[in-house]
N, C-alpha and C positions, 0 to 999 in steps of 0.2 A: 530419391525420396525415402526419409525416415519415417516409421511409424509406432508408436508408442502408447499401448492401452492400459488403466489404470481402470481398478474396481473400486467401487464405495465402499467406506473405511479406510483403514490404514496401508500405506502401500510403501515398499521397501523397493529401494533400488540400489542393487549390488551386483558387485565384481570383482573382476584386477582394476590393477591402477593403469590411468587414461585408458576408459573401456568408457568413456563419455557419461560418468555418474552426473557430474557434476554440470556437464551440461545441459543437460533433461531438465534438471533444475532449473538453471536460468533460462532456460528458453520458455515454463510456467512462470516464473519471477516474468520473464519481458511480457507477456500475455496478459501478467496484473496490469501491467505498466512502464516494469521498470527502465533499466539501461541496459545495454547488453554489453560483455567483456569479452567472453571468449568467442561468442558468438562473431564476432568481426573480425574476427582471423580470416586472412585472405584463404589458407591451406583448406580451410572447410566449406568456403563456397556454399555458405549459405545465402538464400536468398529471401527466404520468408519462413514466417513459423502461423502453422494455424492449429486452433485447437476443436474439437466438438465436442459440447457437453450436453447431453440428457438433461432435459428438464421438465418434467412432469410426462417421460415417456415421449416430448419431442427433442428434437437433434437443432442445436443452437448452434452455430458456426462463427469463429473468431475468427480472422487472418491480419496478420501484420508485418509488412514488409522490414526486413533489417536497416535501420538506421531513417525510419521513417516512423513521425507520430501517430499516425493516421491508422485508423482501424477500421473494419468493417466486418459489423453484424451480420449476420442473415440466416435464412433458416425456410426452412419447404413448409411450415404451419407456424399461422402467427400464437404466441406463446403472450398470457396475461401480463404484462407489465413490464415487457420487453419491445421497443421500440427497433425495429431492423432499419442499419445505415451505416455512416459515417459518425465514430467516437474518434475520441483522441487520447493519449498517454498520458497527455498533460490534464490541467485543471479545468480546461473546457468553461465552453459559455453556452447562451441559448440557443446557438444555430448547432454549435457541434456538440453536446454532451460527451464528460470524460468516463469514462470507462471502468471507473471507482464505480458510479453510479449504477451500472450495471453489476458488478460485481457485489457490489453490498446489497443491491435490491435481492441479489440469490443468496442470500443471506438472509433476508427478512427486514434489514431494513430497509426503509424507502424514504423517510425522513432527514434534511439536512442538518449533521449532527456535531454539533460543537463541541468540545473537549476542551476542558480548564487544565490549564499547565500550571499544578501551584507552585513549581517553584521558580519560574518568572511570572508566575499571577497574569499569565498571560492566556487569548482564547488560539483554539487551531480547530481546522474541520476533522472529523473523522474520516480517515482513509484505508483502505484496505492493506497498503504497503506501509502504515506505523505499525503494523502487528501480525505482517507476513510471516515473520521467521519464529512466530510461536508456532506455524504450524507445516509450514514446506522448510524443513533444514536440511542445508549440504552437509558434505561429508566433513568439513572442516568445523562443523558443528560439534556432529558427533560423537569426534574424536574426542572433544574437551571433557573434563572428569565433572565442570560446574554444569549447574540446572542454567538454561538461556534466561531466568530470572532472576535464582538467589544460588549463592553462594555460599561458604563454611564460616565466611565474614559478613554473610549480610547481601543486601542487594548488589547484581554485579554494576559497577559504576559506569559499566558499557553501552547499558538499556536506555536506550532514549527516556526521555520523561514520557514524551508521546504516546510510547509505545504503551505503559503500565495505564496511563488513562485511560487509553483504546480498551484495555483489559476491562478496568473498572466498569466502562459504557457498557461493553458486551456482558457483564457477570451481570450487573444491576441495572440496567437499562438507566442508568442517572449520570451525568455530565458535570455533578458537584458545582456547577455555576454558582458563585454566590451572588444574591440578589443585589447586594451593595458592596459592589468592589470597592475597597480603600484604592484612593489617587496616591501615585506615589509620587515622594517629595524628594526633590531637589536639595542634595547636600552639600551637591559643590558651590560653595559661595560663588564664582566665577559667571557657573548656569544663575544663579538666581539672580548677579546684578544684572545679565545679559538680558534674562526672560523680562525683568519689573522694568528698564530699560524700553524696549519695545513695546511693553504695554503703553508704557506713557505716550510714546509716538503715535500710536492709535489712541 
């Protein structure tokens, strides 16, 4: 058993090289959610990762088994707006709640929050892992000489769309929705005789 304690605010973790920086990391990235990579190495025999966090001076308990979705809350004092059970990694529904839900309520949101992608004009949920790595970065981060948002040329072309929305949501509490989406139109002659086509048949 590994154990690894972190103080509010900023917190650095360093070393030599393979002194396990990089995995502390992912083992908080799998606890968002995420996947795990090095974590699944047979050599380290890992079997589960749990985390405990403070939350208004009580003790909130994560555990999540490696290569398994399924998570469980718990905690010795019920905490306001925290439900103790069964979460999931994934997108969750109403019997099992994902685990986003939890995470962004300790954040202050609690609201189900949509993000406008304007450049496919498209919508996506607010999730905690479109905008992880602004603020948990590995060492391969870092390293790099650019900002994880802009660069000497401008935005790095690597940043999801996602991600800079999530930004926007979180700076301004607004989702830029526009109230009247434009329908987007069909250029390729082909879709449009196929689409007018079917219409007729109905």
């Amino acid at each position: 058993v590994s154990e690894h304690y972190f103080d509010p605010g900023l917190n650095i973790v360093y070393g030599v090289s393979e002194s396990g920086k990089s995995l502390i990391v992912e083992c908080i990235d799998f606890m968002f959610g995420g996947t795990p990579k090095k974590l699944l190495k047979p050599s380290l025999e890992v079997r589960a990762i749990g985390i405990t966090l403070n939350v208004d001076g009580k003790e909130v308990r994560i555990y999540r088994e490696i290569g398994k979705t399924q998570m469980i809350v718990s905690g010795e004092d019920d905490v306001e707006g925290i439900e103790y059970g069964t979460y999931t990694s994934e997108k969750g529904s109403a019997k099992t709640p994902g685990i986003n839900k939890l995470w962004l309520h300790l954040m202050g949101i609690d609201d189900d929050v949509t993000i406008y992608q304007f450049k496919s004009r498209s919508k996506q949920s607010l999730t905690l892992r479109t905008f992880v790595h602004s603020f948990l970065l590995n060492v391969s981060r870092t390293g790099h000489e650019n900002s994880i948002l802009f660069n000497g040329n401008g935005y790095s072309s690597n940043i999801p769309v996602s991600t800079m929305t999530s930004l926007l949501y979180l700076a301004t509490e607004k989702n830029f929705i526009p109230e009247d989406e434009p329908k987007k139109v069909d250029s390729d002659p082909i879709i449009k005789a196929k689409k007018s086509a079917t219409e007729r048949l109905y």
